[in-house]
Steps between C-alpha positions, in 0.01 A plus 500: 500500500546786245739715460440831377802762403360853400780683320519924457639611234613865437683654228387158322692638137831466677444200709278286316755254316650435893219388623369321173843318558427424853154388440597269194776367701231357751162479226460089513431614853230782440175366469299851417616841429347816481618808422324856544645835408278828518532573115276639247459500163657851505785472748749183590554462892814473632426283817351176504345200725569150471308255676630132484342183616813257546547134527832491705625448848538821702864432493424529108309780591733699716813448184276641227379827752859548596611520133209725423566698772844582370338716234493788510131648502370223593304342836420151566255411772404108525209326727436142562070463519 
């Protein structure tokens, strides 16, 4: 089973240490990271998508999207495929 946690990001100057600090606290767990923002070469955009692939437990799961959750800006969806 994988478990997938797709996090949205908005007003990512503000927020992005928080969720750095989330995502570090749980990172021997992440397995591949992505991260997609709709800037151009001309223009830095302030929201953000993170998609995770993660090695935990969905209780693991379920502590790290409850932190990030906590964040202002910020909102965690998670499936198990």
């Amino acid at each position: 089973m994988k478990n997938i946690v797709i996090i949205s990001v908005q007003h990512r100057k503000n927020v992005s240490s928080s969720v750095q600090e989330v995502l570090s606290e749980y990172g021997c767990l992440i397995k591949t990271r992505l991260g997609i923002t709709d800037s151009t070469p001309k223009k830095c955009s302030q929201t953000g998508l993170i998609i995770l692939e993660f090695l935990g437990n969905k209780r693991e799961v379920n502590l790290m999207t409850k932190k990030l959750s906590k964040i202002h800006g910020v909102t965690v969806k998670s499936v198990s495929i």
